[in-house]
TISE-929626 format. One record per residue: x negated, y, z of N, C-alpha, C in turn; residue number from 1. Coordinates in Angstrom, 1 decimal, padded with zeros to 4 digits. Atoms other than C-alpha are relative to their C-alpha. Layout:
N
+--------+--------+--------+--------+--------+--------+--------+--------+--------+-----+
:   n_c1 :   n_c2 :   n_c3 :  ca_c1 :  ca_c2 :  ca_c3 :   c_c1 :   c_c2 :   c_c3 :   n :
+--------+--------+--------+--------+--------+--------+--------+--------+--------+-----+
:      X :      Y :      Z :      X :      Y :      Z :      X :      Y :      Z : NUM :
...
+--------+--------+--------+--------+--------+--------+--------+--------+--------+-----+
//
This chain:
80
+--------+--------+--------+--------+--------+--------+--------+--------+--------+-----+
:   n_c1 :   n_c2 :   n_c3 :  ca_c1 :  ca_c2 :  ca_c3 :   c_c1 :   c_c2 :   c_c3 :   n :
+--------+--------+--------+--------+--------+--------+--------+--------+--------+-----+
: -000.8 : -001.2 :  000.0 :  000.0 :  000.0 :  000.0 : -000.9 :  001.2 :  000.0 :   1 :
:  000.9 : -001.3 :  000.0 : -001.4 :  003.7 : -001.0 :  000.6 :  000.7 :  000.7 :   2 :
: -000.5 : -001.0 : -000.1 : -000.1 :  006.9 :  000.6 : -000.4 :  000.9 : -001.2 :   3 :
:  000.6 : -000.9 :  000.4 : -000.4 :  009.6 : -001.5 :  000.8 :  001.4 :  000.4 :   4 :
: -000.7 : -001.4 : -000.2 : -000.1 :  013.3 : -000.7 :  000.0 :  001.0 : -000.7 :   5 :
: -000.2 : -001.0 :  000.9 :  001.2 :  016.0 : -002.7 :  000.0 :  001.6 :  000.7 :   6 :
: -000.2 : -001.0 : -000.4 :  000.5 :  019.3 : -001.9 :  000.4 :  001.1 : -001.4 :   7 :
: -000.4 : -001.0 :  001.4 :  002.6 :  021.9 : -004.4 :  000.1 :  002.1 :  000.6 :   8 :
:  000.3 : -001.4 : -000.3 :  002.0 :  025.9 : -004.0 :  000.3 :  000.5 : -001.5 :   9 :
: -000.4 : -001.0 :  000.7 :  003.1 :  028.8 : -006.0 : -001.7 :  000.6 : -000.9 :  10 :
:  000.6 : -000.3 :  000.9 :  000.7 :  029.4 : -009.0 : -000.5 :  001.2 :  000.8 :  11 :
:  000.3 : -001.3 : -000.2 : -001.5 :  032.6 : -008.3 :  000.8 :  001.2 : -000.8 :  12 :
: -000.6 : -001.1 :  000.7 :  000.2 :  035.5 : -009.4 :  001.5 :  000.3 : -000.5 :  13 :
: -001.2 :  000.2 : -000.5 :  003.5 :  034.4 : -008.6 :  000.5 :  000.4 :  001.2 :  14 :
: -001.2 : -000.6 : -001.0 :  005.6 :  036.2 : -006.3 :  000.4 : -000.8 :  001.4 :  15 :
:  000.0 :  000.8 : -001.3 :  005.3 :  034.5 : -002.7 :  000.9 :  000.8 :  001.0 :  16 :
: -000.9 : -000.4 : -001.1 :  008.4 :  035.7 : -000.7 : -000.3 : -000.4 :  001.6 :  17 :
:  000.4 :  000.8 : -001.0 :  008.0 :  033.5 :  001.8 : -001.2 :  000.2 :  000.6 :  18 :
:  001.3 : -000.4 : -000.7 :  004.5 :  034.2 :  002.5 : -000.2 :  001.4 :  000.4 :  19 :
:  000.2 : -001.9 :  000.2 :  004.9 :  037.8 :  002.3 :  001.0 : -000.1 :  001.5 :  20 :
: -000.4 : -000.4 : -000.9 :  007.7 :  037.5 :  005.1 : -001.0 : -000.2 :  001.4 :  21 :
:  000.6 :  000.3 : -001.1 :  005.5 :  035.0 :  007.3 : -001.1 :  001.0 :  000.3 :  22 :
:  001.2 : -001.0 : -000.2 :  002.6 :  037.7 :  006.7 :  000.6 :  000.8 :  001.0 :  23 :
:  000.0 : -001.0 : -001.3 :  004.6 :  040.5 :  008.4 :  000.4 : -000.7 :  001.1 :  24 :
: -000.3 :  000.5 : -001.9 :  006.1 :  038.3 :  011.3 : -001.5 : -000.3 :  000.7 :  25 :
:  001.4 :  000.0 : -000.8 :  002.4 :  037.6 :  012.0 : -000.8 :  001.3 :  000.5 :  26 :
:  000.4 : -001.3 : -000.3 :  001.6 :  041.4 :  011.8 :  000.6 :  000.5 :  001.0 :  27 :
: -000.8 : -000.4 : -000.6 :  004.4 :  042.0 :  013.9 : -000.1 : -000.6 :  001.6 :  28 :
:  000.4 :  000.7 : -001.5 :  003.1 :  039.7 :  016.8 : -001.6 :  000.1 :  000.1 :  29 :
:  001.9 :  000.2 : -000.3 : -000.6 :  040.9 :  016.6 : -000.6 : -000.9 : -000.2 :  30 :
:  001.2 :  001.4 :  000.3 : -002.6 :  038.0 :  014.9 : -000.4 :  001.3 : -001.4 :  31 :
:  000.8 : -001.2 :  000.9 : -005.0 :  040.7 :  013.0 : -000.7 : -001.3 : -000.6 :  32 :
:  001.3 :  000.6 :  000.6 : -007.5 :  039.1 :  010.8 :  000.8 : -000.7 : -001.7 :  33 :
: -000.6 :  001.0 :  001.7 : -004.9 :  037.3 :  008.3 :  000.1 :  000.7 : -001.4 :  34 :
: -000.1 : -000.4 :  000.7 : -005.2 :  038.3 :  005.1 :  001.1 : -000.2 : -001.0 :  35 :
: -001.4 :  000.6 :  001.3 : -002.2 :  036.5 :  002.7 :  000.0 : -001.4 :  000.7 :  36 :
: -000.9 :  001.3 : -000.4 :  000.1 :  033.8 :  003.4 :  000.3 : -000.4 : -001.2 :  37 :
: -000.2 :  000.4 :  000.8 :  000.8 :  031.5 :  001.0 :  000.9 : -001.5 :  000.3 :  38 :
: -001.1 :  001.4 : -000.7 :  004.0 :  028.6 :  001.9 :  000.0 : -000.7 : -000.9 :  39 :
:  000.1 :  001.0 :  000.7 :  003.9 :  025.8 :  000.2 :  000.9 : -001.5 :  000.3 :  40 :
: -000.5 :  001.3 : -000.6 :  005.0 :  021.9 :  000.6 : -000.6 : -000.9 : -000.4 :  41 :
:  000.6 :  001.3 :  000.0 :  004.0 :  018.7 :  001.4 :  000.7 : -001.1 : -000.5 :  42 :
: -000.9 :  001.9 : -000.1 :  005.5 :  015.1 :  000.2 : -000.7 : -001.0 : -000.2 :  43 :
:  000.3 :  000.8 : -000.5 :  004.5 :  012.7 :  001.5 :  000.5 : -001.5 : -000.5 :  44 :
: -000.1 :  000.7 :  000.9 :  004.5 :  009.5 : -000.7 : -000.7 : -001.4 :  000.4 :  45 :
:  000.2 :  001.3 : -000.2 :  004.4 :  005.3 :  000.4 : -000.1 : -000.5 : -001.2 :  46 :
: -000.2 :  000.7 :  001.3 :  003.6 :  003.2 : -002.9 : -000.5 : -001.2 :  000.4 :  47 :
:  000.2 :  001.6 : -000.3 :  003.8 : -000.4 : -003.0 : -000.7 : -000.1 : -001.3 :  48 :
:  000.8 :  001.1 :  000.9 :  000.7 : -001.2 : -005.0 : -001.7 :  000.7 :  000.7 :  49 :
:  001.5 :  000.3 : -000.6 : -003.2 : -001.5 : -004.2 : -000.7 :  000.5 : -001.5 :  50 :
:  000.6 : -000.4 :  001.4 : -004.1 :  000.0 : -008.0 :  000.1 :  001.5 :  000.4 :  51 :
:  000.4 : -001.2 :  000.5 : -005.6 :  003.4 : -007.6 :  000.6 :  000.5 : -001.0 :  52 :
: -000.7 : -000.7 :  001.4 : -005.3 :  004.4 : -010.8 :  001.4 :  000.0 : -000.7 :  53 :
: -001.7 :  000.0 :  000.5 : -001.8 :  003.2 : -011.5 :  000.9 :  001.2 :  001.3 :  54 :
: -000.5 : -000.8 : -001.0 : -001.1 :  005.1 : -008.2 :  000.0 :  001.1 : -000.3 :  55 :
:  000.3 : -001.2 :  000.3 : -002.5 :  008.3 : -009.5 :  001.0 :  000.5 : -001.1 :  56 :
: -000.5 :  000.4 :  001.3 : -000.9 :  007.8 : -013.2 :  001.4 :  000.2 :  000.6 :  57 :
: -001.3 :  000.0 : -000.5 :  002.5 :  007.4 : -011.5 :  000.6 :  001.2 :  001.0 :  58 :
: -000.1 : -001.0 : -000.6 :  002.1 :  010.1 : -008.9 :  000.2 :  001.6 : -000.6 :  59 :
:  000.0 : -001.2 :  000.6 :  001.4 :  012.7 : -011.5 :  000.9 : -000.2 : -000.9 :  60 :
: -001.2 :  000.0 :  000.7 :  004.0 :  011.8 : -013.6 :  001.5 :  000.4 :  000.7 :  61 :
: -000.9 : -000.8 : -000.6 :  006.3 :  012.4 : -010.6 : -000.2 :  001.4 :  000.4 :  62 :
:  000.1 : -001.5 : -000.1 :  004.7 :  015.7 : -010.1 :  000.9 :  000.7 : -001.3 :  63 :
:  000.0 : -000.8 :  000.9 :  005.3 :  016.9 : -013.4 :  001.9 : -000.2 : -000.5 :  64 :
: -001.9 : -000.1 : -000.2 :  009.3 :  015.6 : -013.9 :  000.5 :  000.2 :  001.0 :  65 :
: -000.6 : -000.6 : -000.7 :  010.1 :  016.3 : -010.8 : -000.3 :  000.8 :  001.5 :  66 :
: -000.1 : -000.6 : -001.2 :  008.6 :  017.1 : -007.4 : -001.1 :  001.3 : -000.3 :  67 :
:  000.6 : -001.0 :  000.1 :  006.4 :  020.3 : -009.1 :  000.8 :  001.1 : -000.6 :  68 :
: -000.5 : -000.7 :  001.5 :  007.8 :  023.1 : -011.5 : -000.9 :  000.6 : -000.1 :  69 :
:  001.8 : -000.2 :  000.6 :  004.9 :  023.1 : -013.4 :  000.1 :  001.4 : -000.6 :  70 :
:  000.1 : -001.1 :  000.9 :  005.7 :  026.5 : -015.0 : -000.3 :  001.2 :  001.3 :  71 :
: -000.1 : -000.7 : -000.9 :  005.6 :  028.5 : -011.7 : -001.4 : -000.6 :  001.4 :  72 :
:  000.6 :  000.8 : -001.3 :  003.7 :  025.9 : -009.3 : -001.1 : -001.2 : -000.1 :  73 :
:  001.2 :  001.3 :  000.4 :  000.3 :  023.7 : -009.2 :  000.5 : -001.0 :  001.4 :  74 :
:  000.3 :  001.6 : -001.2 : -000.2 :  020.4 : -007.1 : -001.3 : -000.1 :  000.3 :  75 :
:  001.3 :  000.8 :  000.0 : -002.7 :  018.4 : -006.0 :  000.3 : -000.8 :  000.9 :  76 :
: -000.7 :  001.3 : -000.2 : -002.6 :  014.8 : -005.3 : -001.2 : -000.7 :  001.1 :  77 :
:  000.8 :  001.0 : -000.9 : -004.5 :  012.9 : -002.2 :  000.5 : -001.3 : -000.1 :  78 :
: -000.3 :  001.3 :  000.1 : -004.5 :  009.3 : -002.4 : -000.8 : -000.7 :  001.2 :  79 :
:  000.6 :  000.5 : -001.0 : -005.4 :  007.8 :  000.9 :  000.1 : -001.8 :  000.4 :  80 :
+--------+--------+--------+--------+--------+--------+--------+--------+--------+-----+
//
């Protein structure tokens, strides 16, 4: 059995609401130093097989139909 983890974030130069609010609530409670927030998500992924490469092959295929929107948003895939 693989895990793999998907981490998916807002392309640069994409419009991060969400990070922009968590920014001021952290301005707003004195934590100085942070420069940009950037929210993102995780999924978290069980596969029933011991093939690396088919794991990967499969994983990015589910990025790209469904758990990314590739036109706004990158990934990146840990395979543990």
């Amino acid at each position: 059995m693989i895990k793999a983890i998907v981490n998916v974030s807002l392309k640069m130069g994409v419009l991060d609401s969400q990070g922009k609010a968590v920014h001021h609530a952290l301005d707003s409670l004195n934590f100085s130093g942070v420069n940009d927030v950037r929210v993102g998500k995780q999924i978290i992924l069980k596969l029933d097989t011991d093939d690396k490469s088919k794991a990967m092959s499969d994983v990015e295929k589910m990025c790209e139909d469904l758990l990314a929107n590739t036109v706004i948003e990158d990934y990146e895939i840990e395979l543990v």
